[in-house]
N, C-alpha and C positions, 0 to 999 in steps of 0.2 A: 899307956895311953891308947895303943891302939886295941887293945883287945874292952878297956872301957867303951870306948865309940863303939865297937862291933856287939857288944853285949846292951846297949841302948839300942843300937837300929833294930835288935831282933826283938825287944820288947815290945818296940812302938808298932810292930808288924808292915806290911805294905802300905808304901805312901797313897795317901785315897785320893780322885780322881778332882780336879780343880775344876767348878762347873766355867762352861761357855758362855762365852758374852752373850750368843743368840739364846740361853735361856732364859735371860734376866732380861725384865720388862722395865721402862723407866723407874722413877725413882720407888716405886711399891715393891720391887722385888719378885715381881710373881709371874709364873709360866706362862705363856700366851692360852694354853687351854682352859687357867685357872680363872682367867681374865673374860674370856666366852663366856663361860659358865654364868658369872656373876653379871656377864651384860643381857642373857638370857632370862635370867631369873626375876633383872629389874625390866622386861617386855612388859607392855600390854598387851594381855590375853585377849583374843578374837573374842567377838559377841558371843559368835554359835560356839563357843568354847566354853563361854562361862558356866560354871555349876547350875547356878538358878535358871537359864537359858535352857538347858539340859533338863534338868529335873521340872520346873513347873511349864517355862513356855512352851517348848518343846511338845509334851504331851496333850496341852490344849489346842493348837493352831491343828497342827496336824489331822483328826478327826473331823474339826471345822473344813479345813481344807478337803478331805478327800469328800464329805457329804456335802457337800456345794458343787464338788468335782462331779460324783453322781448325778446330784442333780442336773445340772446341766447336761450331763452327758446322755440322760433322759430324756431331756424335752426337746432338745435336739435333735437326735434320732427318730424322735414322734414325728418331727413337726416336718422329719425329710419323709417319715413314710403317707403321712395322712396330706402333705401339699403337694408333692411332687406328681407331676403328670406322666401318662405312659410309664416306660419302662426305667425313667431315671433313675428311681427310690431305686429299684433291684442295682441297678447297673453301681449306682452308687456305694450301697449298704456292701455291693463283695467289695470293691474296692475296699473300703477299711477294713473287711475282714479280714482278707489278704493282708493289709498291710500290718494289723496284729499278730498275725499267726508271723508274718517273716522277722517281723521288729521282735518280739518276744522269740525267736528262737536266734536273732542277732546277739541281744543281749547276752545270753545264757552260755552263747557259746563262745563269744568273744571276748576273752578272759583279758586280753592283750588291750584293750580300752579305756583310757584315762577316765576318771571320775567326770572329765568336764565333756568329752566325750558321747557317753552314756546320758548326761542330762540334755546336751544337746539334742542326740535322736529321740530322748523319751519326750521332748517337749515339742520336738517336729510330728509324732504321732499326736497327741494331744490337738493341734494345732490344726491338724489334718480333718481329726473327730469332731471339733466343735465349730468347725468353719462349713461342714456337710450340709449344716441344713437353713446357711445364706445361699447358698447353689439354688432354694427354692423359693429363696426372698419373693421374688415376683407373682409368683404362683400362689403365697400363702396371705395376699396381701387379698383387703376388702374389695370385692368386684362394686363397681358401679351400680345403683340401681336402675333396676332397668326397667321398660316401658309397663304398662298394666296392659296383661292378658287377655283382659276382656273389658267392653265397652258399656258405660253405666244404660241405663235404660231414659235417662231425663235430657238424652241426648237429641238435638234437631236435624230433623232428617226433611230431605226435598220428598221420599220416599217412603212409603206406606203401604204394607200388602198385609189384609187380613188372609187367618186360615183355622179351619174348623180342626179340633184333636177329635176324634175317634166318632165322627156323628152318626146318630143312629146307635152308639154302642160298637161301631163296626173298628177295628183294628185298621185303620185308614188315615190319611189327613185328606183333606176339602179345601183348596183343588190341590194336587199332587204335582203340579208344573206353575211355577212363578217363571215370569220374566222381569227384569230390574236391569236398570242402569251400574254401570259402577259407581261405586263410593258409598255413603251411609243410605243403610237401607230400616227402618224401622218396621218389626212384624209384631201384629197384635193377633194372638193366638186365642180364641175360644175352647174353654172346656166343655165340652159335650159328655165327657163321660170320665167321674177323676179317676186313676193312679197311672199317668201315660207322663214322660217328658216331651222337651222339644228343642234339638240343639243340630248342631252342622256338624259333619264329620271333619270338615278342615279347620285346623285351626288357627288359619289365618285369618279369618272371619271375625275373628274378637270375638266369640256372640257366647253369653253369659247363660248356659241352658235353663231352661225353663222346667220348673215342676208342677205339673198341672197334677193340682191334688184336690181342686174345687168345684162341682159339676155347677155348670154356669156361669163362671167368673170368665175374665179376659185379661191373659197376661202380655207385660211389653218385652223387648228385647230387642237392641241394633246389632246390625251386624254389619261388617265393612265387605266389601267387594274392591281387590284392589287393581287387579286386572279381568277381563271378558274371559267369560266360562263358565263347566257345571261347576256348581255345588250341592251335596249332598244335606236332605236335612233329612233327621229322624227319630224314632223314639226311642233311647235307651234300655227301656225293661227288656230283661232275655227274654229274646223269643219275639218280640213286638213287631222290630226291622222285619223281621223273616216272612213274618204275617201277612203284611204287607203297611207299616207306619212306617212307610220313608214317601221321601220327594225331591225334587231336582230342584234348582235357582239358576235358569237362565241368567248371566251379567254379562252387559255388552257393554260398547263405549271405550273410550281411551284409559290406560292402564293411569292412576295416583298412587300419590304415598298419603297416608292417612293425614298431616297435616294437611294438605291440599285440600282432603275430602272433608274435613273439621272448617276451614274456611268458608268451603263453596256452600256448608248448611245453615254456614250461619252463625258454627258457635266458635268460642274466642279460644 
């Protein structure tokens, strides 16, 4: 009997190993790893995961994205160099440079930086570049229109002084000293001899120069005076002034601002 029992144990070989209750999962039987597996496999895949995501969107947005990206980052850059006053555009324009050159040599070498990281400071540069040229908001904005530089000729004047251009032919004005009040002054200029102008070297005067191009004609032109003093009138052509086609405008009287002197002749 006993050598039967011993010659069955050595058939059946070593008794094999009884699994653990810790590796049996409720009543499915199956290992805790095999169980992951299958609750992985039933996930839903992320968007930016999915195949078509990958393969079509993927390569369309992108291209869209970076030449929008461009652009902006063109007009931008324009609108800080061509608004920006004084020395801001420079002062500015290094700042981002700098901050490319350090940001791109951050990235490159900061290997130790999470993905979310990385999208952070590249979206802090970005952020930086495209915000440059609100710095010039004020400056690139439509300036007000401002007053008209010179004064029409159909304007009412207390004030009236003729003067001769060139009589006789001579390189002169006739007479070469006016006296006048301040405020609107209207000159009626005779051509004696045409290709001569007739204009004031200040140009607070308003006074719209005259081109005497007609031998015999007489042209108008106001001119404002807004405080007491000289002013220079003269002929333009090279060479003319030097000749001797200049003259003085004594204006005395109390100092106005142009509206004042628009009332007190009259016009609305």
């Amino acid at each position: 009997m006993y050598g039967l029992t011993h010659t069955v144990d050595s058939l059946s070989g070593p008794p094999l190993p009884r699994p653990e209750s810790s590796q049996l999962a409720g009543g499915g039987g199956l290992r805790p790893s095999t169980r992951a597996e299958v609750d992985n496999a039933a996930a839903p895949v992320a968007f930016r995961r999915h195949p078509y995501v990958e393969r079509y969107l993927v390569p369309l947005v992108v291209p869209i994205a970076v030449v929008v990206g461009l652009v902006a980052y063109v007009l931008d850059i324009s609108r800080l160099f061509l608004a920006a006053h004084g020395h801001l555009s420079i002062v500015v324009a290094t700042v981002i440079t700098v901050s490319i050159l350090c940001g791109a040599a951050l990235l490159s070498t900061a290997e130790e930086l999470r993905s979310s990281g990385r999208v952070l400071l590249t979206a802090g540069f970005l952020a930086a570049l495209l915000s440059a040229g609100w710095i010039t908001l004020g400056h690139s904005q439509p300036s007000p229109v401002s007053a008209p530089t010179t004064l029409p000729s159909t304007l009412r004047t207390n004030q009236t002084r003729k003067v001769t251009a060139a009589p006789g032919g001579n390189l002169a004005f006739a007479p070469n000293s006016i006296d006048v009040r301040t405020g609107l002054v209207k000159f009626k200029v005779l051509d004696a001899s045409p290709g001569h102008t007739f204009g004031f070297h200040e140009a607070s005067t308003m006074f719209r120069q005259l081109s005497l191009d007609t031998a015999g004609s007489t042209y108008a032109g106001v001119a404002f005076f807004a405080n007491p003093g000289d002013y220079i009138f003269f002929c333009s052509i090279p060479g003319h002034e030097a000749a001797g086609m200049r003259g003085v405008v004594h204006a005395s009287g109390p100092s106005m601002t142009l509206q004042h002197a628009l009332a007190a002749s009259g016009n609305g």
